[in-house]
C-alpha positions in Angstrom: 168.4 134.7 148.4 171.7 133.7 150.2 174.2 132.0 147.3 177.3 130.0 148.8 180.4 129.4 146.8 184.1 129.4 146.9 187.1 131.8 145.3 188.0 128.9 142.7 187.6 125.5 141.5 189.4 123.5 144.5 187.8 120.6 144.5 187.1 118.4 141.8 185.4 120.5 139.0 182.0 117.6 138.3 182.0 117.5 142.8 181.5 121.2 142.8 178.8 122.0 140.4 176.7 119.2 142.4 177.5 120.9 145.4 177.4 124.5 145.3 175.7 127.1 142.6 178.1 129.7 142.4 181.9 129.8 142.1 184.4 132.6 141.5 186.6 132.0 139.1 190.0 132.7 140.0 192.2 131.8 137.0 190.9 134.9 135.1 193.2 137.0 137.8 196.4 135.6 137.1 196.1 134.3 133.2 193.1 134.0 131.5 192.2 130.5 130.9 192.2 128.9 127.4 188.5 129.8 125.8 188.0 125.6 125.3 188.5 125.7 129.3 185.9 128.3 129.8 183.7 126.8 127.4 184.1 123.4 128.7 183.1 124.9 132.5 179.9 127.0 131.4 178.9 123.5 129.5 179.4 121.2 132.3 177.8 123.4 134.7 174.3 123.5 133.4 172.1 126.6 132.7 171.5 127.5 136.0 175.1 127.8 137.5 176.3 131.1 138.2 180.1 131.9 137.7 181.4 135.5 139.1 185.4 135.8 138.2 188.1 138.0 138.8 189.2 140.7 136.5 193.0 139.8 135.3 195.5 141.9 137.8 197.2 144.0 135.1 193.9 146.3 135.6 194.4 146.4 139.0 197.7 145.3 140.5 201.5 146.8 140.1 204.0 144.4 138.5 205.6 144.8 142.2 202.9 142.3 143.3 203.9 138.9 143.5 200.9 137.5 142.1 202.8 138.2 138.8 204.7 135.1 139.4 202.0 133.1 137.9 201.6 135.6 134.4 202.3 133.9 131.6 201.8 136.6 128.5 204.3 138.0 127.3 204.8 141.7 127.7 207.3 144.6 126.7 209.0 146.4 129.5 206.9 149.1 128.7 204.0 147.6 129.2 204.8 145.9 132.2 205.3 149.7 133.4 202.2 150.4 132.7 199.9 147.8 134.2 197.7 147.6 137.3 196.0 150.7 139.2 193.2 151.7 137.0 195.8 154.1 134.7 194.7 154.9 131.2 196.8 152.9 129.4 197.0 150.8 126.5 197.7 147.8 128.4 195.2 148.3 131.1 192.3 148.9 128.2 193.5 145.5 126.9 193.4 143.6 129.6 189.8 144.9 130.3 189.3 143.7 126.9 190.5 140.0 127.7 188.2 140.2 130.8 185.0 141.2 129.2 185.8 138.0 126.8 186.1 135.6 129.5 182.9 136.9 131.6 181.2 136.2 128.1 182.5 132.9 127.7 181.2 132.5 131.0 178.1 134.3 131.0 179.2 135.6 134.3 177.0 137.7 136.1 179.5 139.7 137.9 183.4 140.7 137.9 185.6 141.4 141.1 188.0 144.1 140.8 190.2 143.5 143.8 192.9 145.9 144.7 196.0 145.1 146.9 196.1 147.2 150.1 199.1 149.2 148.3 196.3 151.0 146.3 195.4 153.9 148.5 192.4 155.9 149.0 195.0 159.1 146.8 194.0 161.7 144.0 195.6 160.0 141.4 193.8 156.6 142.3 190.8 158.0 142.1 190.9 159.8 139.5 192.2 156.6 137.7 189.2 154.5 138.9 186.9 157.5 137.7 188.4 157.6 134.0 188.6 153.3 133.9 184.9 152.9 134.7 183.3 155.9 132.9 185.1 154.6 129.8 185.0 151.2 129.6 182.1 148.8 128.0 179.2 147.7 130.4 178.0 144.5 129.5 174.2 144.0 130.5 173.7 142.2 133.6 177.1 141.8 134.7 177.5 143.7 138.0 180.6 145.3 138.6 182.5 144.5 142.3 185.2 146.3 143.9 187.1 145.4 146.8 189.9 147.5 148.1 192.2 146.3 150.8 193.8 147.5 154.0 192.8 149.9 156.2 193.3 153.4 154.6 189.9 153.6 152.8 187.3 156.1 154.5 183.8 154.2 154.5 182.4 157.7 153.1 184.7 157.9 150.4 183.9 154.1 149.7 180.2 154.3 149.7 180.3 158.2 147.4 182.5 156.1 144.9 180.7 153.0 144.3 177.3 154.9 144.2 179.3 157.4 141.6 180.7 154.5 139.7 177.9 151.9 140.1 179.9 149.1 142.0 179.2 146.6 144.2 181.2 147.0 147.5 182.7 143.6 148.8 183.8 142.8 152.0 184.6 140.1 154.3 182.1 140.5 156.9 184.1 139.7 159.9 186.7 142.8 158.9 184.2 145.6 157.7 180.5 146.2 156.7 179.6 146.8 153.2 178.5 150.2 151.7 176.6 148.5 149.5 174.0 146.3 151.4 170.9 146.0 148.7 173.3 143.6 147.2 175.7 141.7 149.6 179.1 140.1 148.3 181.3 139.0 151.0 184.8 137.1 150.9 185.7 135.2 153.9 189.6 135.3 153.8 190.0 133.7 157.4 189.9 134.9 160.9 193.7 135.9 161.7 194.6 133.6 160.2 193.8 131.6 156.5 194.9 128.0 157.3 192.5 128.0 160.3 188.6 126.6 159.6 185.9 129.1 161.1 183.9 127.5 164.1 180.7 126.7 164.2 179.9 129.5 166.1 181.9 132.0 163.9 179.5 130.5 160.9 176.2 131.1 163.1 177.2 134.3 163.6 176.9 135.4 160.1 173.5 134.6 159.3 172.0 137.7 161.1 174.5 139.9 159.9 172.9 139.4 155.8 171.4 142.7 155.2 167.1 141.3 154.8 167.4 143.7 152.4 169.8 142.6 150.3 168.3 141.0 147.1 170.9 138.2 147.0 173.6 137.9 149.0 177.0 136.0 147.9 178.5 134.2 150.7 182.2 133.4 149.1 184.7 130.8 151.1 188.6 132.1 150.3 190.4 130.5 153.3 192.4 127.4 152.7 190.1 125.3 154.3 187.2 126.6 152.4 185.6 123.9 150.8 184.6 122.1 154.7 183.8 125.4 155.8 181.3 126.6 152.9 179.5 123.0 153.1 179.1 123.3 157.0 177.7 127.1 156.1 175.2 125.5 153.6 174.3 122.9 156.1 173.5 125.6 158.5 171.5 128.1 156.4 169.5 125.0 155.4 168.9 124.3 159.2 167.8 127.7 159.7 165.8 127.6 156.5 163.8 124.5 158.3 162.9 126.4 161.9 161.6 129.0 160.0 158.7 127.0 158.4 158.5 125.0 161.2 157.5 128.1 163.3 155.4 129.8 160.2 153.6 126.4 160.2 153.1 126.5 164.3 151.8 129.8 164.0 149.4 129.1 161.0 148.2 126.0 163.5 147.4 128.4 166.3 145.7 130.8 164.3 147.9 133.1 164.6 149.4 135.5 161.8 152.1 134.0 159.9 155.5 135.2 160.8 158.3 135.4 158.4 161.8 134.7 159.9 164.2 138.2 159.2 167.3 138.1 160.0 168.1 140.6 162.8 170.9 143.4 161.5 174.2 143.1 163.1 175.1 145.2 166.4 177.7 148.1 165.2 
């Protein structure tokens, strides 16, 4: 099962859930929506809409980042100090704490931890990450995704810790190949360049490269011009949806076995 969304609402909200069936929700990065906002999303999505969302940045991000610019709780000096990077402290527990509220508010079946490419593959790091997600409260059914940035992370070191920690390795397909393939979540931040739309041949060439034995796989638009690019994706997988049971029905007609359309794995 191939799922298509985008990283946040940016289109208009009713538009959306008729067009898609997955979104990320974004706001839960930089301040946690109001819990009527939340509530009013899960309500006017319909039971069968699936929100992922961020976790909120003072888990995972310094308040060196400028994604701060768009906090709006207050916090003590001390506890600004004290955020981002996995680090056992009170203010990292809490935030956690807000985030497990919104995914239930949500009923969201997974949350991103996405780390800036300042967070490095070092002891302290890691020994962070091991303490964060060996203490903190599971809920059931809500996979947990991690995607560390820039170039410094080993793909052994990657794969040891998510299959130590139980996370879902994410990815942007053109950049890197998941550790994690049995369950694909990709980001598509943009070839190069963010402003710039993929091309139809770009878009082809990710449908062979989902893992066949991946039990879903989230296909997630983050570029600015996401919302033309993830419909023309949609338009395409449904294309290739249609040759397949045109051929399994050609085959059935000759009398031959019926053939079920895998995608190839992609050259390394």
């Amino acid at each position: 099962m191939v799922r298509v969304g985008l990283c946040g609402f940016t289109m208009a909200i009713p538009e959306y859930f008729e067009t898609f069936r997955v979104v990320e929700v974004q706001q839960t990065f930089y301040e946690p929506p109001q819990k009527a906002t939340m509530m009013r999303w899960r309500e006017q999505a319909g039971p069968s809409f699936e929100f992922t969302m961020k976790a909120w940045q003072l888990i995972t991000h310094r308040t060196t980042s400028s994604t701060y610019k768009r906090l709006r709780s207050p916090l003590t000096r001390d506890e600004l100090a004290d955020c981002g990077s996995f680090r056992p402290t009170p203010i990292v527990r809490r935030a956690w704490e807000t985030t497990l509220a919104c995914a239930r508010i949500l009923r969201a079946t997974a949350i991103l931890f996405q780390c800036p490419a300042s967070f490095r593959p070092e002891p302290e790091n890691l020994a962070s990450m091991r303490a964060f997600f060996g203490a903190i409260e599971r809920p059931p059914g809500v996979r947990l995704l991690w995607e560390p940035r820039g170039p410094s992370w080993p793909e052994d070191t990657v794969r040891a810790l998510c299959n130590e920690l139980d996370l879902v390795h994410v990815v942007d397909p053109f950049v890197n190949r998941t550790t994690t393939p049995e369950l694909t979540y990709w980001r598509l931040h943009g070839l190069g360049d963010h402003r710039r739309p993929y091309t139809d041949e770009e878009l082809a060439r990710l449908v062979p490269m989902i893992d066949p034995t991946a039990r879903t796989a989230y296909v997630m638009f983050n570029e600015i011009p996401r919302i033309g690019d993830a419909r023309r994706f949609l338009a395409l997988l449904s294309g290739a949806a249609g040759t397949s049971r045109d051929r399994a029905r050609t085959s059935a007609a000759a009398g031959q076995p019926r053939a079920t359309l895998r995608p190839a794995r992609p050259t390394r």
